[in-house]
C-alpha positions in Angstrom: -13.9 -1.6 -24.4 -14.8 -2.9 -20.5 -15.1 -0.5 -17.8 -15.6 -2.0 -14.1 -16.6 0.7 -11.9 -16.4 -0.7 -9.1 -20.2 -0.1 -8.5 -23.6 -0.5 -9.9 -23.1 2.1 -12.5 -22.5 1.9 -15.8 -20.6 3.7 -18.7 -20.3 1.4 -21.7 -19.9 4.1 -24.3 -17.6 6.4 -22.3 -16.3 8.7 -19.3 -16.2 12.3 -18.9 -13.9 14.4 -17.4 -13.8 17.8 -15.9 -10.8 19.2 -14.1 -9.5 15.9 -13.0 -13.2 14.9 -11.5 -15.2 12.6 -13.6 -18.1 14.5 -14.6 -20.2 12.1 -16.6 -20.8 8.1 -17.3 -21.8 7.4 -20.9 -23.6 4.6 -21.1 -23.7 1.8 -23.9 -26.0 3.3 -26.9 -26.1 6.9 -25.4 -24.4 10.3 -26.5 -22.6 12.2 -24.2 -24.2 15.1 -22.1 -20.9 17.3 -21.2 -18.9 18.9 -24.0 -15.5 18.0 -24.3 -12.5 19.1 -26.1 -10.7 15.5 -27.3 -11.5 12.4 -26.7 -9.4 9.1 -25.9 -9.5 5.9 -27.7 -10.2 3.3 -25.0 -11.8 0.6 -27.5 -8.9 -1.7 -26.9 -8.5 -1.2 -23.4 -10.2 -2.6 -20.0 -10.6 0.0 -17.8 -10.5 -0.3 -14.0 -10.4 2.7 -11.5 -7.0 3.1 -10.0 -5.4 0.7 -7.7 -4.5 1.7 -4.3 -1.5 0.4 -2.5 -2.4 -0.1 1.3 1.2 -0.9 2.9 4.5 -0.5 1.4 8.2 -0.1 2.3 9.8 1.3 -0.5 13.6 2.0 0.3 13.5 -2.1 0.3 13.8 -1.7 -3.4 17.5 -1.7 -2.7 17.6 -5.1 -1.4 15.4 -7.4 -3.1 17.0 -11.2 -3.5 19.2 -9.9 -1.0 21.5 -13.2 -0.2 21.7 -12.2 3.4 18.0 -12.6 4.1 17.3 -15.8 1.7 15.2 -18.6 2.9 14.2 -17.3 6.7 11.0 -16.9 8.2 10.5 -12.8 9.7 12.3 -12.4 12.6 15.4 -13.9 11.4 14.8 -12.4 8.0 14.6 -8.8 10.1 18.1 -9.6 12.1 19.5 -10.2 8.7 18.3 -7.1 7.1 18.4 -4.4 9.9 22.4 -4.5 9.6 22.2 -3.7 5.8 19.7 -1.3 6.2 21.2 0.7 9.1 23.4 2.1 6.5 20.5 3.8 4.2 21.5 7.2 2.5 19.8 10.1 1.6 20.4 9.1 -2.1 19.8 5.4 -1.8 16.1 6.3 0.3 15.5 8.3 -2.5 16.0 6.3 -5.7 14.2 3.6 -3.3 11.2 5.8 -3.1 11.1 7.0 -6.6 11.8 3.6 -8.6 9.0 1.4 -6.2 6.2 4.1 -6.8 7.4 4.2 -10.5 7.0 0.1 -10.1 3.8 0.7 -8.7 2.7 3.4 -11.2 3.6 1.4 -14.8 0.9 -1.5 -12.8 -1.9 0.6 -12.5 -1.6 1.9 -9.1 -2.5 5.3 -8.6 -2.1 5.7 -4.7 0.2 4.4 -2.7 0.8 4.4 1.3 4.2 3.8 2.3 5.1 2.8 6.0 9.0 4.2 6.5 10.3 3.1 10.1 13.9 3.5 9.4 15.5 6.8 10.5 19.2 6.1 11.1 21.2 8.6 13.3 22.3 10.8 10.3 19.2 10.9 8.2 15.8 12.3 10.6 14.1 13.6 7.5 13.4 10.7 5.7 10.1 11.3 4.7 11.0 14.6 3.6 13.3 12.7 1.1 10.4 10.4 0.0 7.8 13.5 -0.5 10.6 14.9 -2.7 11.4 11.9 -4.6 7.6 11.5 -5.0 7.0 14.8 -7.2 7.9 14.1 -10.1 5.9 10.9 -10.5 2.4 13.0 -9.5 0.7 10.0 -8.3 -1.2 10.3 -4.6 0.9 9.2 -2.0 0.0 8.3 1.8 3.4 8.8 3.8 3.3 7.0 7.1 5.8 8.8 9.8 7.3 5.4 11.5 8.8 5.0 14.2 11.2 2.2 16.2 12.0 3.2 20.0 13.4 0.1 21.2 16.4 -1.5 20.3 18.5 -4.8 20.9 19.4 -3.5 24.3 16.4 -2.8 25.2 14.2 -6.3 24.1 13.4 -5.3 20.6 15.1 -6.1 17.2 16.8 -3.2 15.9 19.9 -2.2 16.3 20.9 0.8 18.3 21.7 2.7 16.0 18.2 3.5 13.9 16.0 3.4 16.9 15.1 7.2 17.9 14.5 8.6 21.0 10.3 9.1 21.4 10.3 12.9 22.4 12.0 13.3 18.8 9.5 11.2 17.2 6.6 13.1 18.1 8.4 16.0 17.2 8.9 14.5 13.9 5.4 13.8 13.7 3.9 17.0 14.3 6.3 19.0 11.8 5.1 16.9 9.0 1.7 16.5 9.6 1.5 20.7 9.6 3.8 20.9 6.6 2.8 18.2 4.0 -0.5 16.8 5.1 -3.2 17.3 2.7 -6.8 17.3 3.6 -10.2 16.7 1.7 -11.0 16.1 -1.7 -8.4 15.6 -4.3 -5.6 15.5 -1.8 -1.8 14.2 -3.6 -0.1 14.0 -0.4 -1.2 13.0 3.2 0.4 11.6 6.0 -0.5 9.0 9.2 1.4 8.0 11.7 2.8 4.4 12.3 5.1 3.0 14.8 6.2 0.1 13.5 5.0 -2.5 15.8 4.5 -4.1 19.3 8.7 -5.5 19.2 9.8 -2.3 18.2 8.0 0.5 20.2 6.6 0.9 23.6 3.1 1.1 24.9 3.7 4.5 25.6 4.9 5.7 21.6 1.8 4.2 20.8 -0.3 5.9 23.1 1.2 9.6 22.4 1.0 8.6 18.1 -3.0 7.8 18.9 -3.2 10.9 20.7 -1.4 13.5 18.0 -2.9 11.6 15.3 -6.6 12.2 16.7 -5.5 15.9 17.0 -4.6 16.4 13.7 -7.0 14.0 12.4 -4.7 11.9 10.4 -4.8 7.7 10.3 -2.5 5.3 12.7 -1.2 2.4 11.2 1.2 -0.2 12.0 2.0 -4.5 12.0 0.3 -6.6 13.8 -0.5 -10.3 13.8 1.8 -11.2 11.1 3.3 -14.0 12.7 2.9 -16.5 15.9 6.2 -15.4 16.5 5.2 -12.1 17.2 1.8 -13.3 18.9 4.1 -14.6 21.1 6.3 -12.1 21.9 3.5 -10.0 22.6 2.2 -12.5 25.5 5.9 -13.1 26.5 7.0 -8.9 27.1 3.4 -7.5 27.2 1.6 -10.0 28.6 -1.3 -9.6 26.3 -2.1 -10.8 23.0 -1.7 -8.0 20.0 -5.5 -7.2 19.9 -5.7 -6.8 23.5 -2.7 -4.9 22.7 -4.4 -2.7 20.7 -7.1 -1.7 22.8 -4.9 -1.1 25.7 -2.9 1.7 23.7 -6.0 3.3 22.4 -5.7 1.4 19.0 -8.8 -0.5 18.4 -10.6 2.2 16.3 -12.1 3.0 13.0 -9.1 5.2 12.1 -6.4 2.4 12.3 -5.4 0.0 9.6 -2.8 -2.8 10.4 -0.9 -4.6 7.7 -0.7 -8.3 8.1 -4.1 -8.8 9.9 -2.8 -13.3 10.0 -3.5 -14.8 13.2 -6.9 -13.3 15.3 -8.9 -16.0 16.9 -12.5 -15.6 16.7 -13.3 -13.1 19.6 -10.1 -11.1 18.2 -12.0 -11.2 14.7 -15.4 -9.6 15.7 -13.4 -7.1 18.1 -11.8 -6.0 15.0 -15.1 -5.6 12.9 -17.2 -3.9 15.4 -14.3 -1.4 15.6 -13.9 -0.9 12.3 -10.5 -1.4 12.0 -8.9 -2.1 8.3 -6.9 -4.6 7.7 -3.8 -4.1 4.5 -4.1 -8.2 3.3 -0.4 -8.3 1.6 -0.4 -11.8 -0.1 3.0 -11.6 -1.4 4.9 -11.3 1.5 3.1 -13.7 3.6 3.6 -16.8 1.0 7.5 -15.6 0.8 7.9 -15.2 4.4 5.6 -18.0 5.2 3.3 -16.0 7.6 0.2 -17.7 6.8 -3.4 -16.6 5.2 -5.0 -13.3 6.4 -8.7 -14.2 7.4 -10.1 -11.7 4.8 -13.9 -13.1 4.6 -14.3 -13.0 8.9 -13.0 -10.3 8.9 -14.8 -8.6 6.3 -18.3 -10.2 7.8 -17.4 -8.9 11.4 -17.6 -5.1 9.9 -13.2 -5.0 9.6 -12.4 -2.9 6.1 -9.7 -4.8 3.7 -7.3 -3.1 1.3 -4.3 -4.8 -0.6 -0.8 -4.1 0.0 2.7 -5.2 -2.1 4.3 -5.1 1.5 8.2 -4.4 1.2 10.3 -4.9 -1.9 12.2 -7.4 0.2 10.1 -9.3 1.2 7.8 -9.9 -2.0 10.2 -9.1 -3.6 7.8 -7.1 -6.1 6.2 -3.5 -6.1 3.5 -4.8 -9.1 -0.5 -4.2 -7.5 -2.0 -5.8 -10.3 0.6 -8.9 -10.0 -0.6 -8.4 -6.4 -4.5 -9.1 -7.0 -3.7 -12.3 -8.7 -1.5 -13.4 -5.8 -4.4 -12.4 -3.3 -7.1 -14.0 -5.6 -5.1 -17.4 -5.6 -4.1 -17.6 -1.9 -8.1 -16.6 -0.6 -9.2 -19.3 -2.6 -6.7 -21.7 -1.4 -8.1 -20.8 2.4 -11.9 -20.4 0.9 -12.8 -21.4 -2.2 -13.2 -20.5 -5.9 -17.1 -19.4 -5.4 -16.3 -17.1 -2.3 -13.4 -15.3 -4.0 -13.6 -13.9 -6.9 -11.6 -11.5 -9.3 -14.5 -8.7 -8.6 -13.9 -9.0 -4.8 -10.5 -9.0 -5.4 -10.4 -5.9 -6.7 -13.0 -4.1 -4.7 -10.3 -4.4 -1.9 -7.5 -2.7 -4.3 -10.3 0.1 -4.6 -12.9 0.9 -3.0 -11.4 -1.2 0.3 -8.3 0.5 -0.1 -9.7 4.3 -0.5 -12.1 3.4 2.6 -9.3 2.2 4.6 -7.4 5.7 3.8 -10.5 8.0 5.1 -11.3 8.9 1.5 -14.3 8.6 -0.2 -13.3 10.3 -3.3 -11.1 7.7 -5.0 -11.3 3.9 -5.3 -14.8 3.9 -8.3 -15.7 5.0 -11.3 -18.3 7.3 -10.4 -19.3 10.8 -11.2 -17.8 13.4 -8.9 -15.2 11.2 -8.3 -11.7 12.0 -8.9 -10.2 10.4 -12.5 -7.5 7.9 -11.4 -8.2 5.5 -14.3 -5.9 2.4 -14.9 -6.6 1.0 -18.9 -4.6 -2.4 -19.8 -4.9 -3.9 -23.5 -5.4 -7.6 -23.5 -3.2 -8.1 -26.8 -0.1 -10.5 -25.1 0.5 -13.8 -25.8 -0.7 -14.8 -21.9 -4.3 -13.2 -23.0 -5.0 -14.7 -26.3 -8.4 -17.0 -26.1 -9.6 -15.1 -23.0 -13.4 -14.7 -22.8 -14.4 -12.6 -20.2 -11.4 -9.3 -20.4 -12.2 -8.5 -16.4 -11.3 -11.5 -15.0 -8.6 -12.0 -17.5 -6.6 -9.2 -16.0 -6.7 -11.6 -12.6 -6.5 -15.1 -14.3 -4.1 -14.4 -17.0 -2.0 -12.4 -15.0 -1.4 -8.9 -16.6 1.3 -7.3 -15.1 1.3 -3.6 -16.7 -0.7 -1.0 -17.2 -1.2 1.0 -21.0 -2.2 3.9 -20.3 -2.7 5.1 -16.2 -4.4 8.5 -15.8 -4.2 10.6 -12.0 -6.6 13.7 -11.2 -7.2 13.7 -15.2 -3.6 13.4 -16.4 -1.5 10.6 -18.0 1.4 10.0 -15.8 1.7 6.5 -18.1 1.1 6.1 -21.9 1.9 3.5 -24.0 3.2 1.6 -20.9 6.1 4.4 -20.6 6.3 6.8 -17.3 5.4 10.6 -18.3 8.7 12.9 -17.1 10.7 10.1 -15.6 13.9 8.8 -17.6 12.9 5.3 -16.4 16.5 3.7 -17.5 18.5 6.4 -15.5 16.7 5.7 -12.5 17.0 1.7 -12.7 20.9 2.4 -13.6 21.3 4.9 -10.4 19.1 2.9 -8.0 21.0 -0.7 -9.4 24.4 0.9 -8.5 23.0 1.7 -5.5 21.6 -1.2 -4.2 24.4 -3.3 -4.7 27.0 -0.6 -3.3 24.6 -1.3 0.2 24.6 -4.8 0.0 28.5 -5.3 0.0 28.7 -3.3 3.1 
């Protein structure tokens, strides 16, 4: 058996748990403490603390490979896209939600933050839809309230119909932060606001999220920086470059994370840090879109926080985290090198950068008080035979799916199979679906 932590502690011969808290680390040669009732054979496994998902959009389930979108850089692939999308469904956002955190789940991903901007004309409680399609899965979930304001007509790139007037928005907002949010310790569901970025909202929506968010203490979080077409666009309509951007709407702060994080010069780099601001590095999407390399180590050294994020399931077109921390250690050591990245950095950003970039400081390590998200692969494919060291094989050799997955003590996956979901339903319901919304 390995267990990694994620910190200086040890617990060789075992782990404890209380109530869905850890409540003791057995280490190598010692005898438990704590009483307990039954006990788990982990002997085959490596065992890492739950991965956490820092930026996803999940109803993009339903158009993976999606002809329409093949082969073009992020605006284009956005014009492409928007039309398709515009004609999302309750069901379809559902079976979206539920079969990406289910994706997520069978890869060792215990939390998972999703960023939904898309609220067409006849479906305003989308998130309500995603909390409910969440349930049964009983894995922590961060639901970001998104928003898009302006459309075509109005300089941005949506189309008219799934932009949403602001006043409604905040509304919006408001209502789920009092009915779903979740705080402290142990919290399943929470939500943060996140318009979806400088092309799609004005200075204004931005200001009036940072303000409602701060009164209900709940995170901001939106794109920025992704591309130099959008660097440019914000020099072009705003006048100002994104991080400048940021700070004029009341953005540059410890309690925003922005997904992308590509292209900061220097200066931009160490205004980020000394704010505090976290940064979702989503590898996946920026090789397939060609976006370029997030600066994860200036960043990191300037005082900035970095998580990991899948990004969409169009444009990865995956919703696998641990396939994700091989994809992030590969592309940092392209832009580094082997010695500055390695797998144990990797995956301090899935944890313990992720959990810090989501305000919570009980999740993201192996630690006693901490809450028991476990995520427990066995090395016994074909990819892993001759490994030597089983940590870094998870990274190098590419596992791609969890054992055994444990949330607030209980198994939601065993024997790589989801607990209370009829997995081949869902992929059948949410298959149909997709393709029913890509012949539109």
């Amino acid at each position: 058996m390995t267990i990694w932590t994620g910190n200086a502690e040890s617990a060789g011969a075992g782990i404890i748990i209380n109530n869905g808290i850890i409540a003791e680390l057995v280490p190598a040669g010692h005898t438990p403490k704590h009483h307990y009732d039954s006990v788990f054979d982990a002997s085959q496994h490596v065992v890492i603390p739950g991965l956490i998902n820092c930026h996803h959009h999940l109803y993009q389930t339903l158009t993976r490979a999606c002809p329409a979108a093949l082969n073009k850089e992020l605006f284009p692939w956005l014009k492409s896209l928007y039309t398709i999308w515009a004609n999302l469904d309750a069901e379809g956002l559902f079976l979206g939600t539920q079969l990406g955190l289910a994706e997520l789940l069978l890869s060792g991903c215990t939390t998972a933050a999703d960023h939904h901007y898309l609220f067409p004309e006849t479906m305003p409680d989308c998130i309500d839809i995603q909390i409910e399609a969440a349930q049964p899965l009983a894995m922590r979930t961060l639901f970001t309230r998104g928003s898009m304001s302006l459309s075509v007509k109005d300089g941005g790139l949506p189309p008219d119909h799934v932009v949403q007037n602001e006043d409604d928005i905040l509304v919006d907002s408001e209502r789920l932060i009092r009915r779903y949010h979740e705080a402290g310790e142990g919290a399943m569901v929470q939500l943060a606001l996140a318009p979806c970025s400088p092309f799609s909202v004005t200075p204004e929506l931005m200001r009036s999220s940072a303000s409602l968010a701060r009164q209900y203490n709940v995170k901001l979080h939106t794109h920025l920086a992704e591309t130099e077409d959008e660097n440019r666009f914000c020099v072009e309509h705003l006048g100002m470059r994104p991080v400048d951007y940021l700070e004029e709407v009341d953005w540059l702060a410890s309690d925003v994370w922005l997904a992308h994080g590509i292209h900061f010069t220097e200066t931009e780099i160490t205004r980020l840090g000394k704010a505090g601001v976290g940064i979702s590095h989503c590898p996946g999407s920026n090789m397939l879109l060609a976006s370029g390399m997030c600066p994860t180590l200036e960043l990191e050294q300037s005082g900035a926080v970095i998580g990991l994020g899948v990004d969409g399931s169009a444009s990865n077109d995956s919703s696998n985290m641990i396939q994700e921390l091989r994809q992030a250690l590969l592309i940092q050591r392209l832009k580094y090198s082997a010695a500055s990245i390695s797998h144990e950095k990797v995956l301090s950003w899935a944890t313990r950068g992720g959990a810090t970039i989501m305000g919570r400081s009980d999740i993201g390590e192996i630690s006693v008080g901490k809450q028991a998200d476990l995520a427990l692969f066995k090395l016994d494919e074909l990819r892993f035979s001759g490994h030597g060291d089983p940590l870094a094989a998870l990274l190098l050799c590419g596992a791609h799916r969890a054992d055994y997955v444990m949330v607030a003590g209980r198994w939601r996956v065993q024997d790589s199979t989801l607990v209370d979901i009829d997995l081949d339903t869902l992929m059948q319901k949410h298959h149909a679906k997709a393709r029913a919304l890509q012949s539109l």
